[in-house]
C-alpha atoms as one frame of an Amber mdcrd trajectory, in Angstrom:
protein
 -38.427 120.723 143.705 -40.786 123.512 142.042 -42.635 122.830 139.444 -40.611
 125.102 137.201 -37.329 123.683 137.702 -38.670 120.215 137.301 -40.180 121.339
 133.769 -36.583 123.209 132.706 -37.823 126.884 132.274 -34.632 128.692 130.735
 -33.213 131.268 128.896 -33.062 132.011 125.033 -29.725 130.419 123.753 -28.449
 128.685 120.707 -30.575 129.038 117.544 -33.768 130.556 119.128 -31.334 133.732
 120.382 -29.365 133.268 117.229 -32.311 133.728 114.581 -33.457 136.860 117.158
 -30.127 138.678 117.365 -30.416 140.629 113.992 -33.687 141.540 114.873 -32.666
 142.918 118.014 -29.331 144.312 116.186 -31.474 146.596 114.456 -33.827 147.888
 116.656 -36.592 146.195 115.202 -39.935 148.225 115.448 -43.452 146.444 114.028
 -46.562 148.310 113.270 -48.364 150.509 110.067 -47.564 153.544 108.866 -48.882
 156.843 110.182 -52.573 157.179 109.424 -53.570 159.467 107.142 -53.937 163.715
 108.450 -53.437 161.856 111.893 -50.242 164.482 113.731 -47.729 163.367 115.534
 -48.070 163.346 119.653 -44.550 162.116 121.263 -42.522 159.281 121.418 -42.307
 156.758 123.829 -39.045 154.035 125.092 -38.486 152.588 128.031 -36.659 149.335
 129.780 -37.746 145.724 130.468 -36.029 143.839 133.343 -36.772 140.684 135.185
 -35.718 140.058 138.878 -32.979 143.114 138.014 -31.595 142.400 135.144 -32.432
 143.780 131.433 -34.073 141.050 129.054 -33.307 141.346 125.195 -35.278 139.758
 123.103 -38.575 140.755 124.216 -41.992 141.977 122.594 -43.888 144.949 123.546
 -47.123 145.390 122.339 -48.277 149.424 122.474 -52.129 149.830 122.007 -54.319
 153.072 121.288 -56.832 153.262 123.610 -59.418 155.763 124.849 -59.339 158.281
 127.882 -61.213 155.310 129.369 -59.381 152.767 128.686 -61.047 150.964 126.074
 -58.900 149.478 122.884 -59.276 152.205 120.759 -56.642 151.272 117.302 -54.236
 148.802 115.977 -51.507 147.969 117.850 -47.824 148.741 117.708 -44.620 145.976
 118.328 -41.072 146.623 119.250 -38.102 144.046 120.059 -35.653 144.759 123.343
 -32.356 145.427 122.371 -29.458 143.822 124.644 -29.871 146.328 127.061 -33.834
 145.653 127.174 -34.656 148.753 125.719 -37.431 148.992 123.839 -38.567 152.801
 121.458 -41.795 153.891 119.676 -40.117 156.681 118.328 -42.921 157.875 116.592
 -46.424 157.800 118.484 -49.835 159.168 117.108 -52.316 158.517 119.888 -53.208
 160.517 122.782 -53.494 157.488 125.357 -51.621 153.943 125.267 -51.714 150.749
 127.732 -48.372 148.781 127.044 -47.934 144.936 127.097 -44.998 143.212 127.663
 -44.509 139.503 126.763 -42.614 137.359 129.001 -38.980 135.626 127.421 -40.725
 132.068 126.010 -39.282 129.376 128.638 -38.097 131.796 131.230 -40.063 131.915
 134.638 -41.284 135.484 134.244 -44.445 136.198 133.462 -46.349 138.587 130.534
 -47.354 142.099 132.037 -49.111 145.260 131.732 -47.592 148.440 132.529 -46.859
 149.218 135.139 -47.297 145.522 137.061 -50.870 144.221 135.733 -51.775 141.377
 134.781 -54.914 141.922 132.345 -55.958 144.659 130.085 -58.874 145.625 131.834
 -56.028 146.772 135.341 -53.520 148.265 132.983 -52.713 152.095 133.368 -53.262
 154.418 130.771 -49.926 156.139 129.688 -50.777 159.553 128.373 -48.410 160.671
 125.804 -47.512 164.332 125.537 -44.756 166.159 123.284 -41.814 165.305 126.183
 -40.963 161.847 125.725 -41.874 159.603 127.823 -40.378 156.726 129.855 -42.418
 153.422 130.519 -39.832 150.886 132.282 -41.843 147.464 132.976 -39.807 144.740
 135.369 -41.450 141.742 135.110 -42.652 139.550 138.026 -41.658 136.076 138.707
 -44.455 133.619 138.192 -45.662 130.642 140.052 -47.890 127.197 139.566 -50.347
 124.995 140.622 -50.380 121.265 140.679 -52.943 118.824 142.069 -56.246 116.673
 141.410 -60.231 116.897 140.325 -62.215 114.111 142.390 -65.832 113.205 143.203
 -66.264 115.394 146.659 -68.461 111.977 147.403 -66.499 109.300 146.443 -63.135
 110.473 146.018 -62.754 109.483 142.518 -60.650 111.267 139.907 -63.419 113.440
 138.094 -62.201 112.269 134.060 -62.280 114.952 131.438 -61.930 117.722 133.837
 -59.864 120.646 133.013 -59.119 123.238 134.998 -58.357 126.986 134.166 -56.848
 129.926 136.715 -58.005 133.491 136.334 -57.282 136.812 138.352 -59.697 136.561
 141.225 -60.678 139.875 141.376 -60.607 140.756 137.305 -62.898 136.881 136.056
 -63.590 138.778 132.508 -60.021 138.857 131.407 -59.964 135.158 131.019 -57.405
 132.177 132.238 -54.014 132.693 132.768 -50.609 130.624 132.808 -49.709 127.465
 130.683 -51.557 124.116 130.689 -48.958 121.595 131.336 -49.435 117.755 129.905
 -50.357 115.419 132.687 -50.643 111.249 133.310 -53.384 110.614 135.610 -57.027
 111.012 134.823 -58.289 114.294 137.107 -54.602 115.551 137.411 -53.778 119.068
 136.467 -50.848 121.624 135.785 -50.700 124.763 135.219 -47.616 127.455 135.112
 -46.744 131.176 134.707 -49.246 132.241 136.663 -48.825 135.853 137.695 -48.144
 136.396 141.502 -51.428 138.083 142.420 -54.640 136.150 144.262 -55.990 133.598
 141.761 -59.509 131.418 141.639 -59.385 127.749 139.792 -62.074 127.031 137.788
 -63.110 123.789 136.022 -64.445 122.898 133.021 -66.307 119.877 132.104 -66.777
 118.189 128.451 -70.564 117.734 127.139 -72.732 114.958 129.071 -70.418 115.108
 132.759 -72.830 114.393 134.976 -71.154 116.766 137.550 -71.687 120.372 138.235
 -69.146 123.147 137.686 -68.991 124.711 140.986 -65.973 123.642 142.992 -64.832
 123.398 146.423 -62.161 122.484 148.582 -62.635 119.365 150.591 -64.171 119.806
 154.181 -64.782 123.366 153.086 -68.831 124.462 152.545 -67.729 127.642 150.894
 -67.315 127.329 146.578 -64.330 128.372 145.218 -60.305 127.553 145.094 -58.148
 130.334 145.606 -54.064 130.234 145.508 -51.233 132.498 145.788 -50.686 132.786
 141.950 -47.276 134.111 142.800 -45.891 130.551 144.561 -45.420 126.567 143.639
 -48.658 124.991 144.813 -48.422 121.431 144.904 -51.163 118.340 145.993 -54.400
 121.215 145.139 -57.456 119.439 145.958 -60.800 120.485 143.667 -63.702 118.958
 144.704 -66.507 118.519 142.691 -70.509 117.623 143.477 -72.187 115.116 141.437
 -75.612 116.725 140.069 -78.987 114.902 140.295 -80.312 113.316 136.832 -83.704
 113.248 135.386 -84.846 109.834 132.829 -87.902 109.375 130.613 -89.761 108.413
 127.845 -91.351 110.670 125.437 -94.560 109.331 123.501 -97.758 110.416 121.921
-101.292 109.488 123.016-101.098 106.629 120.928 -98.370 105.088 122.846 -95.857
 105.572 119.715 -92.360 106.971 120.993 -91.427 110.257 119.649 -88.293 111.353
 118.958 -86.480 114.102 118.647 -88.420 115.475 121.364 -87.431 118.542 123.226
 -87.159 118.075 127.149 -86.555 121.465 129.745 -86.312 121.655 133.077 -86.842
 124.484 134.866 -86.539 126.536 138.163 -82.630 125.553 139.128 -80.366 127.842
 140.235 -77.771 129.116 137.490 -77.224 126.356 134.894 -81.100 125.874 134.453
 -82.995 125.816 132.105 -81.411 122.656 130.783 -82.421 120.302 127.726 -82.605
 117.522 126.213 -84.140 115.735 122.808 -85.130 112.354 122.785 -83.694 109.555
 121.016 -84.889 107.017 118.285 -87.046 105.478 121.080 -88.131 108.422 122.764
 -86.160 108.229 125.710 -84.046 111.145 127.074 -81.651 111.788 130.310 -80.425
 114.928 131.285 -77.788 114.950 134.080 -75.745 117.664 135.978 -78.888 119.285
 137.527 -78.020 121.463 140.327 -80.533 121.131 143.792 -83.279 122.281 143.598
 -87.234 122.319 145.361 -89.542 123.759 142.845 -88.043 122.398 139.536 -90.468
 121.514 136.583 -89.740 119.345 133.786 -91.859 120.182 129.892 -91.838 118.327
 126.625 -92.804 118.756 123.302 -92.014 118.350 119.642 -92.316 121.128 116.872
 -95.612 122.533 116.575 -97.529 119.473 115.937 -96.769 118.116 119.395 -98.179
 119.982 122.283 -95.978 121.397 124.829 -96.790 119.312 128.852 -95.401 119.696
 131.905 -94.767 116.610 134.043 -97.271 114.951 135.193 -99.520 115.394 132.801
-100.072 119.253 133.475-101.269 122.305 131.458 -99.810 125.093 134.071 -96.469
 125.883 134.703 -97.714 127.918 138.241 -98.772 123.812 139.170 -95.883 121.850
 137.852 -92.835 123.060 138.951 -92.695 120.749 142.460 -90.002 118.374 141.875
 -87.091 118.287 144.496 -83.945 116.912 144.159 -80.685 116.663 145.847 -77.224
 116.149 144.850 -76.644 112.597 143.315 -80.113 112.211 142.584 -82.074 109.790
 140.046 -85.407 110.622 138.730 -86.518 108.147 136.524 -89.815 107.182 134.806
 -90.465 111.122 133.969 -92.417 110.055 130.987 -95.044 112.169 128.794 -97.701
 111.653 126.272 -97.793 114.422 124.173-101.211 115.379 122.172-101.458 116.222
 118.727-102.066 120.165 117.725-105.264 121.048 115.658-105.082 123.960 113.255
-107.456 126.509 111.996-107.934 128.596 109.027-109.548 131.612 108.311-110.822
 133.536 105.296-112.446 136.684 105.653-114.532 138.324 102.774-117.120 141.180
 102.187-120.712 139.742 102.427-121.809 142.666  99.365-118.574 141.962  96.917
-117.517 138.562  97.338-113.811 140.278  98.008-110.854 139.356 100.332-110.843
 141.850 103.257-107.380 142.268 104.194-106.028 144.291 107.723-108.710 142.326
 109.882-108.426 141.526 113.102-109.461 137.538 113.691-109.700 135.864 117.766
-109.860 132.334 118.076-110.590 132.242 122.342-111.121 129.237 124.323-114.235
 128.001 126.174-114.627 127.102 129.679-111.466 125.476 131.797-108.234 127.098
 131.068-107.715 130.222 129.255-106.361 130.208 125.902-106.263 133.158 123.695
-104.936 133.167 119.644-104.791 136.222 118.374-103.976 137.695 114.753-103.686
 141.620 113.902-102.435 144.122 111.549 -98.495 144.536 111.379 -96.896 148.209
 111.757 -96.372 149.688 108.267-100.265 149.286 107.044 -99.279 146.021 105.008
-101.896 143.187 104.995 -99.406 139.949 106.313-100.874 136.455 106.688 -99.450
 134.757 110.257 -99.437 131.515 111.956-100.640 130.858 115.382-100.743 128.417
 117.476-100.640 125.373 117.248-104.257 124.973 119.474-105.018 122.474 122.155
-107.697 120.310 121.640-111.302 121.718 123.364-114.101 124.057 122.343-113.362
 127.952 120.819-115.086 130.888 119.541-113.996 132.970 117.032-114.632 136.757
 116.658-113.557 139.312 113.546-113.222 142.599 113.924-112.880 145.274 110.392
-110.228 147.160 112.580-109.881 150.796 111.733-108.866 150.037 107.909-112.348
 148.677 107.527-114.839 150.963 108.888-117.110 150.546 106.147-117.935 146.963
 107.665-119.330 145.617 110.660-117.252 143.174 113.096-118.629 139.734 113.808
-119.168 138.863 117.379-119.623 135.093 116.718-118.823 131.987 114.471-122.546
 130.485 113.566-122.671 127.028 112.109-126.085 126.065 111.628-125.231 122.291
 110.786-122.346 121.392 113.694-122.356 124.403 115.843-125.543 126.457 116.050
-124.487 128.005 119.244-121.218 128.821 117.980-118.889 126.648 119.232-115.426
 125.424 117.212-114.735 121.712 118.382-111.094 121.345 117.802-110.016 117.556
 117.911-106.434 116.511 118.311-105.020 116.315 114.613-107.865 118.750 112.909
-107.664 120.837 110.262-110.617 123.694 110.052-111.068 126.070 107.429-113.162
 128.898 108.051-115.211 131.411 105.915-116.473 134.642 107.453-118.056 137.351
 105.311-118.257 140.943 107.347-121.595 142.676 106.635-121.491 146.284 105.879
-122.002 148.956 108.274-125.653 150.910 108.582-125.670 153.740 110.445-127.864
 152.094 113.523-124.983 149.262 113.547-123.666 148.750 116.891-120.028 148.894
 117.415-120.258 145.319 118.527-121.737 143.400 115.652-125.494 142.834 114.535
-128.148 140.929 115.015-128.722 139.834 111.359-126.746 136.884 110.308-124.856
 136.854 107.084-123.963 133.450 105.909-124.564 129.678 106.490-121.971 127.593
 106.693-120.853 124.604 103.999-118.419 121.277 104.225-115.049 121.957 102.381
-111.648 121.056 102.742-109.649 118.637 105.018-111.928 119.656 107.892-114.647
 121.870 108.109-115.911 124.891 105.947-117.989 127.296 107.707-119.763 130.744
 106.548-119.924 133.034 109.461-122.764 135.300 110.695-123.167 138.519 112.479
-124.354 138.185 115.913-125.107 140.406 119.214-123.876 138.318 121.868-120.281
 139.114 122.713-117.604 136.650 124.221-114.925 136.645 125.978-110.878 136.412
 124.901-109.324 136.719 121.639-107.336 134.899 118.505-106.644 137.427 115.859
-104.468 137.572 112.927-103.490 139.724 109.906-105.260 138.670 106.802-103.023
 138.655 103.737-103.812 140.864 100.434-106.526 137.747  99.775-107.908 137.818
 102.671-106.649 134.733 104.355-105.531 134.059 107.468-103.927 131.180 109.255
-104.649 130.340 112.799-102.834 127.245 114.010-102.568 126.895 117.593-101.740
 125.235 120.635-100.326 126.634 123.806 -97.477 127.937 121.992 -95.326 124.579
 122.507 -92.968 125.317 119.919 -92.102 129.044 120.787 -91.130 128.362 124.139
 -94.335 130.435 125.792 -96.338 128.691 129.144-100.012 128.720 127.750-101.400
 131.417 129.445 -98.616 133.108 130.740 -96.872 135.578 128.077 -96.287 136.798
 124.469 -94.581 135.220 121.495 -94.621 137.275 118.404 -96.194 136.312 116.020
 -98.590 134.261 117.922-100.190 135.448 121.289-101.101 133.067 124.294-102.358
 134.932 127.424
């Protein structure tokens, strides 16, 4: 027996068709009044039928719409009379698409004129000042019956719910009537409209299985039906996706949590995350296959971003395989604290704030790490954050940029006491403040800096308080900023864990890692 008898699809009658007889009586016609200087085009009527025979009570839905077919006003209803006529006597658009909803618990099934099934296929019924004549029969509609399972095991997939949608028109949504069933990975669904239709499934939060389906002994994705007949015992097959465990810690051995985990380089679905729990652990499931996946942690900005195993580089991490089904475990991380640094930049001759300046915080020897602070379009002075920074050795450079002519840049960070050769030894955890004060420019100043030094350098602070000098040797890479209207400037870095940037490979505004 279909599926349609056995769920009693039927007519109107008794007091649903009683309480929509005096609509129908009087011709009933839903919408807003004319708009305002807007001047009458036509009119517009027509009949609905269903397998050849006129349907009263029904709604039809008329919608403005552009020469293009884009929804284009507010929409218009009307109510069938007995003889399934419907009128707009009074139209002011140019171009329409009508809708017609099917009778509730009839078989037919809801249609655009003049037999489509989304908005997106409908034609565009250009009204004129003849009227015009729209008559819509509407198609009998089909169903689908049948079962999610584990294309492995054979088990009912639980939680699954699956969804039917014009095969060749996916954007216009599902179709057709979820229907209750009693067996976990059962499904139902009626009304579908009798064109070519793909089932698609959709899985609640945590299923460890991936969305693609197939039919059983078939290697091609995808369900497809005849949307138009019964379709009982439909098989959906689903694959299990691999799962990646772990602990997330800091160098200390503490666990950290509320961790964020990625992984990286799978087809589709990817990137996927995580965040660990109380105990820093973490498990993220439904991963599709994949042979160059890579799997990073980190925690805010005071955690530092690390690809598994212990890696810096993206380019050298992503080299995990994994199959369907498959369990990675022990994909565990110790994560190393961020240092920060501070600048302030002032004029050596005043004593002021120099504001507008452009300060570079680079890294030395090993990998490449570049901070870098600057001006902000509009001429204001801004203060900025970047960061946070690894642990290792930097330099730092200012430059006057072209609001500070007057002064010269400086090439180098000199600390006499700690770091006579210039050298910024950030330790995991630090916090450096910085003083620089910019000489000013003499006309046989070199573009680069000078060879006279300008300040010695003094303890203060949480960390370190250094004056800066002038010096000629130039280094390599950058870490600037924008100082704010006193002259300050914040440099916290790292390699850019908590903006989502590789160190060393791209751009995160504010901050810059390249």
């Amino acid at each position: 027996m279909p599926l349609s008898q056995r769920l009693g699809w039927a007519r109107p009658t008794g007091l649903l068709a009683a309480t929509l007889a005096p609509l129908v009586a009087t011709g009933m016609l839903l919408g807003f009044a004319a708009p305002a200087n807007a001047s009458l085009i036509g009119e517009l009527s027509g009949t609905v039928t269903g397998a050849g025979t006129a349907l009263p009570n029904v709604w039809v839905t008329l919608t403005p719409v552009t020469e293009g077919g884009a929804e284009d006003g507010t929409p218009k209803l009307a109510l069938t009379d007995e003889s399934g006529r419907y009128e707009f006597p009074e139209v002011y658009d140019q171009n329409v698409k009508i809708h017609v909803r099917a009778p509730g618990l009839s078989r037919f099934v809801d249609t655009y004129y003049p037999q489509a099934h989304t908005f997106a296929q409908a034609e565009v019924v250009e009204i004129s000042s003849w009227p015009v004549t729209a008559d819509i029969a509407l198609p009998e509609g089909g169903s689908v019956m049948g079962k999610v399972i584990d294309l492995d095991t054979g088990d009912p997939v639980e939680g699954a719910r699956v969804t039917a949608l014009v095969a060749d028109a996916h954007a216009a949504g599902p179709l057709g009537t979820q229907e209750a069933v009693d067996a976990p990975g059962d499904f139902a669904i009626t009304g579908l409209p009798p064109v070519d239709m793909k089932l698609r499934v959709r899985l609640p939060p945590g299923s460890p299985y991936l969305f693609t389906v197939h039919s059983p002994g078939s290697s091609t994705p995808g369900v497809l039906i005849d949307g138009g007949r019964d379709t009982d015992g439909t098989v959906i097959g689903l694959h299990r996706g691999a799962e990646i465990r772990g602990t997330v810690r800091d160098r200390s051995g503490d666990p950290v949590p509320g961790a964020t985990v990625k992984v990286i380089g799978c087809n589709l679905s990817c990137p996927l995350w995580a965040t660990s729990d109380e105990t820093g652990a973490y498990r993220i499931v439904a991963v599709p296959p994949g042979s160059r996946l890579g799997v990073l942690a980190w925690r805010g900005e005071e955690l530092l971003r690390q690809w598994f195993p212990n890696r810096d580089d993206a380019a050298q991490a992503s080299d995990i395989s994994l199959d369907h089904g498959d369990v990675m475990e022990s994909v565990d991380f110790s994560l190393v604290r961020a240092g920060f640094v501070s600048v302030r930049v002032l004029a050596a001759d005043s004593g002021e704030p120099l504001p507008g300046m452009i300060v570079m915080l680079t890294s030395e020897g090993g990998r490449m790490s570049r901070h870098v602070m600057t001006k902000q379009p509009g001429g204001a002075a801004v203060r900025q954050r970047l960061g946070p920074i690894a642990p290792g050795n930097y330099t730092l450079r200012v430059l006057p940029g072209v609001a500070n002519p007057q002064y010269e840049p400086l090439d180098r960070l000199i600390d006499e006491g700690s770091a006579p050769d210039g050298v910024i030894v950030v330790d995991p955890g630090a916090e450096i403040d910085l003083v620089a004060r910019l000489a000013p420019a003499t006309d046989d100043s070199s573009v680069v800096g000078s060879d006279d030094p300008v300040g010695a350098g003094t303890p203060s602070g949480h960390g370190t308080t250094r004056e800066c000098a002038s010096s000629a040797r130039r280094w390599p890479g950058l870490a600037a900023g924008f100082l704010d209207a006193s002259g300050r400037l914040a440099l916290a870095g790292s390699d850019a864990g908590a903006r989502g940037q590789v160190p060393g490979r791209g751009v995160s505004s504010p901050t810059a890692v390249t």
